[in-house]
MDTraj code that builds the backbone (N, CA, C; nanometers):
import mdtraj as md
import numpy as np

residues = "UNK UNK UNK UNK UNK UNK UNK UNK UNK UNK UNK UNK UNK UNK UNK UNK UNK UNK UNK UNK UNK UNK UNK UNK UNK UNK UNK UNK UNK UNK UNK UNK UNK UNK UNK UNK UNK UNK UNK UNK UNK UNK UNK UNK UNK UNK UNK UNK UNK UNK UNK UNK UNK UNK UNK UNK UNK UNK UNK UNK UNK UNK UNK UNK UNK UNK UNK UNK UNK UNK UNK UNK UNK UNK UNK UNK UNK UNK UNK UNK UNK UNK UNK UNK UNK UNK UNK UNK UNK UNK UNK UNK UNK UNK UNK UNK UNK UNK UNK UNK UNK UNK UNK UNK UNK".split()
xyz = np.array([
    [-0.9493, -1.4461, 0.3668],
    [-0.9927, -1.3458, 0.2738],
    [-1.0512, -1.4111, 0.1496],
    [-0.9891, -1.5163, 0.1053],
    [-1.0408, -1.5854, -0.0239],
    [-1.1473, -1.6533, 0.0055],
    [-1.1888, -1.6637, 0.1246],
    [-1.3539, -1.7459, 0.1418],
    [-1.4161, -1.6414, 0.1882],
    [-1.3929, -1.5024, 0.2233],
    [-1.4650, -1.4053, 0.2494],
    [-1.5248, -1.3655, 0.1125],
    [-1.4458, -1.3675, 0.0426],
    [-1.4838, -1.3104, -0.1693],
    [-1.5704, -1.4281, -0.2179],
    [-1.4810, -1.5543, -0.1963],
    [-1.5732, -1.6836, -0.2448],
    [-1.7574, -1.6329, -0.1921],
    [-1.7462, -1.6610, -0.0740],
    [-1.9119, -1.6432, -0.0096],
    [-1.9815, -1.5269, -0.0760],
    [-1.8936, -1.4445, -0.1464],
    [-2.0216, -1.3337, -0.1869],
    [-2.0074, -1.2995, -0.3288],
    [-1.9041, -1.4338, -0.3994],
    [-1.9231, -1.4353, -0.5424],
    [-1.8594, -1.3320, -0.6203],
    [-1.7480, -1.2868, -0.5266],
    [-1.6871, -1.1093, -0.6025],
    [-1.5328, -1.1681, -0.6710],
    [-1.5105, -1.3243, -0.6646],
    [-1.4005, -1.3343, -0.7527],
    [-1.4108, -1.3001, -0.9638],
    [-1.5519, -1.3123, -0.9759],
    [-1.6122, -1.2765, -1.1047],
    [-1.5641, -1.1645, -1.1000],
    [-1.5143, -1.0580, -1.0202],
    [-1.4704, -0.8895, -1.0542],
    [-1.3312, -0.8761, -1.0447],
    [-1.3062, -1.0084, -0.9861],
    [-1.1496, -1.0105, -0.9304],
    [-1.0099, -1.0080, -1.0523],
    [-1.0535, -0.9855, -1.1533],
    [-0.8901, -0.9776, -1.2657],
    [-0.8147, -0.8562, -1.1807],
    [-0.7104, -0.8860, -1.2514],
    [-0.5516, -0.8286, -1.2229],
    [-0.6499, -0.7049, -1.2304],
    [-0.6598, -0.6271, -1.3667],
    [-0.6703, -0.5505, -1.4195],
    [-0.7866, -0.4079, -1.2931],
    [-0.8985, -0.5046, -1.2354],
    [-0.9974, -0.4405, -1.1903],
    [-0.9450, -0.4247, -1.0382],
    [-0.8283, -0.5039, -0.9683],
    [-0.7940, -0.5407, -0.8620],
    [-0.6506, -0.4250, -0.8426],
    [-0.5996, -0.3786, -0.9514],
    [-0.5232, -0.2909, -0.9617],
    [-0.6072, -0.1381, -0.9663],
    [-0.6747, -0.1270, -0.9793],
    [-0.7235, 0.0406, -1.0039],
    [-0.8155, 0.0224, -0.8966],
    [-0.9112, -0.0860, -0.7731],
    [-0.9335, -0.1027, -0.6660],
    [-0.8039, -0.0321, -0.5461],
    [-0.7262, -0.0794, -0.5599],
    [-0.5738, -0.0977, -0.5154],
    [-0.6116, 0.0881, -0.5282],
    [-0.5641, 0.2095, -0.6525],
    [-0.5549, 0.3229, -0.6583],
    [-0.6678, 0.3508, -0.5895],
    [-0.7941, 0.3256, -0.5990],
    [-0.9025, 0.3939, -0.5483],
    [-0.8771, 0.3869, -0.3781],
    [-0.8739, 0.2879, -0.3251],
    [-0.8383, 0.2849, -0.2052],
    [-0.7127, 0.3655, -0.1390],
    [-0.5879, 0.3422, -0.1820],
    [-0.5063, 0.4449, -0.1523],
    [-0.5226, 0.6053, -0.1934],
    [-0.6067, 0.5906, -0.2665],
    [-0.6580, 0.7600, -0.2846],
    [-0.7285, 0.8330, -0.1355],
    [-0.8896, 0.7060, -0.1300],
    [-0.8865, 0.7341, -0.0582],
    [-0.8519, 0.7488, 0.1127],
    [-0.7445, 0.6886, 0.1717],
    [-0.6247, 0.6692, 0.2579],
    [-0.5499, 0.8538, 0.1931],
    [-0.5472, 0.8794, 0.1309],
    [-0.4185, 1.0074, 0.0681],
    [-0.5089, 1.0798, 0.1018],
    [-0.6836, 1.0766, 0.0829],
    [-0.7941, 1.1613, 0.1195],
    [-0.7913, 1.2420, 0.2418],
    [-0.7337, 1.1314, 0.3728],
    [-0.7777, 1.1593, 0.4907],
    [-0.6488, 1.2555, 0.5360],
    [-0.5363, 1.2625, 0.4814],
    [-0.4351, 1.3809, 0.4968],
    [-0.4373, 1.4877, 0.4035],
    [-0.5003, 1.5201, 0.3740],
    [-0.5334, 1.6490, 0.2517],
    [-0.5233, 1.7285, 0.3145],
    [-0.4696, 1.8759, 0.3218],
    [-0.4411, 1.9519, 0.3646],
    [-0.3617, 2.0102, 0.5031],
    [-0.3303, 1.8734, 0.5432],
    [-0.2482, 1.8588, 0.6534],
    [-0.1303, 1.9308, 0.6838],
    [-0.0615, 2.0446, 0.7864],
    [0.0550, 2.1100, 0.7402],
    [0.1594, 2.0297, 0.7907],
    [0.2656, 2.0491, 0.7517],
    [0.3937, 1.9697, 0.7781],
    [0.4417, 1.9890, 0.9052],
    [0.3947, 2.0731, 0.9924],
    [0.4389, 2.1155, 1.1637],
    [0.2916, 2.1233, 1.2480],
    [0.1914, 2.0765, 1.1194],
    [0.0718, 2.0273, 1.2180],
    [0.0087, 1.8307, 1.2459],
    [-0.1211, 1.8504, 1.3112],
    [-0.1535, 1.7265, 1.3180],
    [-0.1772, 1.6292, 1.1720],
    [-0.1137, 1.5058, 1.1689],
    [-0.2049, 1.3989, 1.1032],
    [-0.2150, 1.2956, 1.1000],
    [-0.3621, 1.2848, 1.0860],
    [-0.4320, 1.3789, 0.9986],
    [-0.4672, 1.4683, 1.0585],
    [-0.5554, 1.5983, 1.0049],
    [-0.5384, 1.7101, 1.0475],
    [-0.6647, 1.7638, 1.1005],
    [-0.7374, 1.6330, 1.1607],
    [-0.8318, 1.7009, 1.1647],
    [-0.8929, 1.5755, 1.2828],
    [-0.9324, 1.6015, 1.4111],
    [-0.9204, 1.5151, 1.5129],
    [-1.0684, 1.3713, 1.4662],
    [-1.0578, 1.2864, 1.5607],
    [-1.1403, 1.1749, 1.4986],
    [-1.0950, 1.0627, 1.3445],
    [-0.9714, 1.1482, 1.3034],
    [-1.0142, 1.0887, 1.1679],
    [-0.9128, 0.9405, 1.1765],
    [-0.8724, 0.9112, 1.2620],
    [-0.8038, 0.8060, 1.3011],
    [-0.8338, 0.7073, 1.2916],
    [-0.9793, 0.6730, 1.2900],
    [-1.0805, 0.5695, 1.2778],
    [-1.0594, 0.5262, 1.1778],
    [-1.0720, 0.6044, 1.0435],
    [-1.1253, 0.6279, 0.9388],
    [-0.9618, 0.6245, 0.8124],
    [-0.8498, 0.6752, 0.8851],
    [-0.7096, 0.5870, 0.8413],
    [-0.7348, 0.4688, 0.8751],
    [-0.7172, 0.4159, 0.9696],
    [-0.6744, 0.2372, 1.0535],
    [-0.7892, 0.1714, 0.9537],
    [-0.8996, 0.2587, 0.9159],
    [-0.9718, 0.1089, 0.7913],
    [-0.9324, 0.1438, 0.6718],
    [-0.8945, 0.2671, 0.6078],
    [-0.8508, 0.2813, 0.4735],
    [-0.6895, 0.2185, 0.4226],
    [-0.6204, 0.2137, 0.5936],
    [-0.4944, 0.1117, 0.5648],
    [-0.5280, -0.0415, 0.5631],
    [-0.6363, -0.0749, 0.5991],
    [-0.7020, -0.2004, 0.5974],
    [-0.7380, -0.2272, 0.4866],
    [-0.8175, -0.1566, 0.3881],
    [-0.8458, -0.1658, 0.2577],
    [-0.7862, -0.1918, 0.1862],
    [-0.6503, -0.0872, 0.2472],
    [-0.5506, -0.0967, 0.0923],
    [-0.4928, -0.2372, 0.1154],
    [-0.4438, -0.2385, 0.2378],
    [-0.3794, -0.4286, 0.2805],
    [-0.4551, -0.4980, 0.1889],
    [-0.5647, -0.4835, 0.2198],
    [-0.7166, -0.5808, 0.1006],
    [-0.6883, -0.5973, -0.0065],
    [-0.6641, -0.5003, -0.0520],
    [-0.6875, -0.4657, -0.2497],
    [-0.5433, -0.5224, -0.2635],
    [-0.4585, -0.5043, -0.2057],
    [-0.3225, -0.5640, -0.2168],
    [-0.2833, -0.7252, -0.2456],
    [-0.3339, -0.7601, -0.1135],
    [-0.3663, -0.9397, -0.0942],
    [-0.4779, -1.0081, -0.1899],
    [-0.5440, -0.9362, -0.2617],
    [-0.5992, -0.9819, -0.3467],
    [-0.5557, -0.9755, -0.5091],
    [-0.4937, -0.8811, -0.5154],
    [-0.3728, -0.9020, -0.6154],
    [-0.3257, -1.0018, -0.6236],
    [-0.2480, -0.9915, -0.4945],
    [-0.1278, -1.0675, -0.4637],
    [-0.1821, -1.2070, -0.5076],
    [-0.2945, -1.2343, -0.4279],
    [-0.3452, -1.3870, -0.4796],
    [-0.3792, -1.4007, -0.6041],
    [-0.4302, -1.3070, -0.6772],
    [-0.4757, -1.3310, -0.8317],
    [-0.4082, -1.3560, -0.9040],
    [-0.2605, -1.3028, -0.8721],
    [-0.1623, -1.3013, -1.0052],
    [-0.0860, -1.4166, -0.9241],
    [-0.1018, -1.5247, -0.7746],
    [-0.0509, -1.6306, -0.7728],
    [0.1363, -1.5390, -0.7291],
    [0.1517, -1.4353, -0.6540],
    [0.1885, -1.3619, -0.6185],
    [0.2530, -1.4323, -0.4376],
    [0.3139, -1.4837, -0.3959],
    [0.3589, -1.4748, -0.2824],
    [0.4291, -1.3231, -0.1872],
    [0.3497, -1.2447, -0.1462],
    [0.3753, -1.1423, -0.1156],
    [0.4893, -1.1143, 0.0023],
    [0.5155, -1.2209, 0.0581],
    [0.6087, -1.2152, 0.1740],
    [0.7830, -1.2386, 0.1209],
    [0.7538, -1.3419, -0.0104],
    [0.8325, -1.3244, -0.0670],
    [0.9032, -1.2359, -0.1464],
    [0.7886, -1.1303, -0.2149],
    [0.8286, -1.0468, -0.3066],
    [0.8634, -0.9225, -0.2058],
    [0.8241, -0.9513, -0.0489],
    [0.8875, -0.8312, 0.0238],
    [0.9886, -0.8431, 0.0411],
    [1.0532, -0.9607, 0.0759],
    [1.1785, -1.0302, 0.0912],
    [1.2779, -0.9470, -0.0806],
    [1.2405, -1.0102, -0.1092],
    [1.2856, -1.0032, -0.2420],
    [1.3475, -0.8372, -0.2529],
    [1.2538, -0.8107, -0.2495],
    [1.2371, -0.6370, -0.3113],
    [1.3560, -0.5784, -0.1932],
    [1.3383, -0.5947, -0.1026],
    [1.4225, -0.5339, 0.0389],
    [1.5410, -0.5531, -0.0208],
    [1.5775, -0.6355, 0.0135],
    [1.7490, -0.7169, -0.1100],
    [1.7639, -0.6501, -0.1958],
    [1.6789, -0.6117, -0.3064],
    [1.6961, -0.5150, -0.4670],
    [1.7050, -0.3671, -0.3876],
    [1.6395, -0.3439, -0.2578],
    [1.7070, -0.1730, -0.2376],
    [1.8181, -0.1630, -0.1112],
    [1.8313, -0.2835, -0.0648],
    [1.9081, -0.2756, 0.0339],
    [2.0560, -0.2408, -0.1044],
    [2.0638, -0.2770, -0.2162],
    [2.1801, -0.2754, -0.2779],
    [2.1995, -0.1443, -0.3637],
    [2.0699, -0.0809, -0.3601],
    [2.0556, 0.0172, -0.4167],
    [2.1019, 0.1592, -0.3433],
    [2.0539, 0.1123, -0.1681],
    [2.0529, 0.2481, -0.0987],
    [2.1314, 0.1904, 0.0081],
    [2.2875, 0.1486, -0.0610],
    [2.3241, 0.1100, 0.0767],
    [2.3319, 0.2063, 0.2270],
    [2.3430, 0.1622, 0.3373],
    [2.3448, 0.2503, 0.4101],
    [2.4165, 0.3467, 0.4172],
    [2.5483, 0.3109, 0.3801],
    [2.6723, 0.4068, 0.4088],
    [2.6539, 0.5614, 0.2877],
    [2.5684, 0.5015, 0.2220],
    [2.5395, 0.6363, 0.1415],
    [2.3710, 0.6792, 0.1448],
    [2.3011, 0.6203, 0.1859],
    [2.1221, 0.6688, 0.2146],
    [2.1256, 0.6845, 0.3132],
    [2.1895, 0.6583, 0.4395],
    [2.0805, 0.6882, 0.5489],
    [2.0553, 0.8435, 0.5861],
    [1.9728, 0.8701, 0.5910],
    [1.9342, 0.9993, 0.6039],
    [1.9045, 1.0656, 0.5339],
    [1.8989, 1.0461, 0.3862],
    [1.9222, 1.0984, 0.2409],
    [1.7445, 1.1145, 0.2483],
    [1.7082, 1.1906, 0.1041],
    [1.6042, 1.1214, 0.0182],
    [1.5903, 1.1594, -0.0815],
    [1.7268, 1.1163, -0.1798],
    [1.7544, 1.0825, -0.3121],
    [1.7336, 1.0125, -0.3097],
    [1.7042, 0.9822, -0.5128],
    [1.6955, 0.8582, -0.5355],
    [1.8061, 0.7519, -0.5637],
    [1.8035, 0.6598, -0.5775],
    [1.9544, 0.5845, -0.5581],
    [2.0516, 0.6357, -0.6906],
    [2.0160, 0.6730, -0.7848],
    [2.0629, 0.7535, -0.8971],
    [2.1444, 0.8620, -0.8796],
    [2.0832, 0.9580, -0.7745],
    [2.1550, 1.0490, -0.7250],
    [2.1988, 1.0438, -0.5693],
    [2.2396, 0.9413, -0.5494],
    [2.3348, 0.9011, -0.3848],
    [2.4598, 0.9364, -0.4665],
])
top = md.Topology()
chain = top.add_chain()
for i, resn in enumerate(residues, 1):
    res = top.add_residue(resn, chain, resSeq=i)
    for name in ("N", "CA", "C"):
        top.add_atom(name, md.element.get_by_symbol(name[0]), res)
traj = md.Trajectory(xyz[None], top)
């Protein structure tokens, strides 16, 4: 990915700052393709559009890993990491099945 950006000179756009609201625009549009979707119907809700998730979850992966690299971010770690900070939060014996927040378990 970092010699895909290198070759076309887009690390010049690449700050935290522009790489974070990339990041929202993309998951917006990913949130786009379930809009109006009912909760006992298809989604997305509208046939074909399957295509068109599987690259907007691709994007967001994108805008993510490029964060991740900008801010020097090890992302496998900070998944690691983070899992541990809610595994203690939501232990099982009181979340599973829930969806409170660990405040109110």
């Amino acid at each position: 990915m970092a010699q895909f950006n290198e070759e076309r000179e887009w690390g010049q756009y690449h700050n935290a700052r522009n790489l974070a609201m990339a990041l929202s625009v993309e998951a917006g549009e990913l949130l786009e393709l379930f809009l109006w979707s009912r909760d006992d119907g298809p989604q997305p809700p509208v046939d074909g559009r399957m295509e068109n998730v599987a690259n907007e979850v691709a994007d967001v992966a994108i805008c993510l890993m490029n964060i991740a690299n900008q801010l020097e971010i090890d992302l496998s770690d900070s998944v690691t990491e983070k899992l541990a900070i809610n595994a203690k939060k939501y232990p099982v014996e009181k979340a599973r099945g829930r969806m409170e927040k660990s405040s109110e378990l």
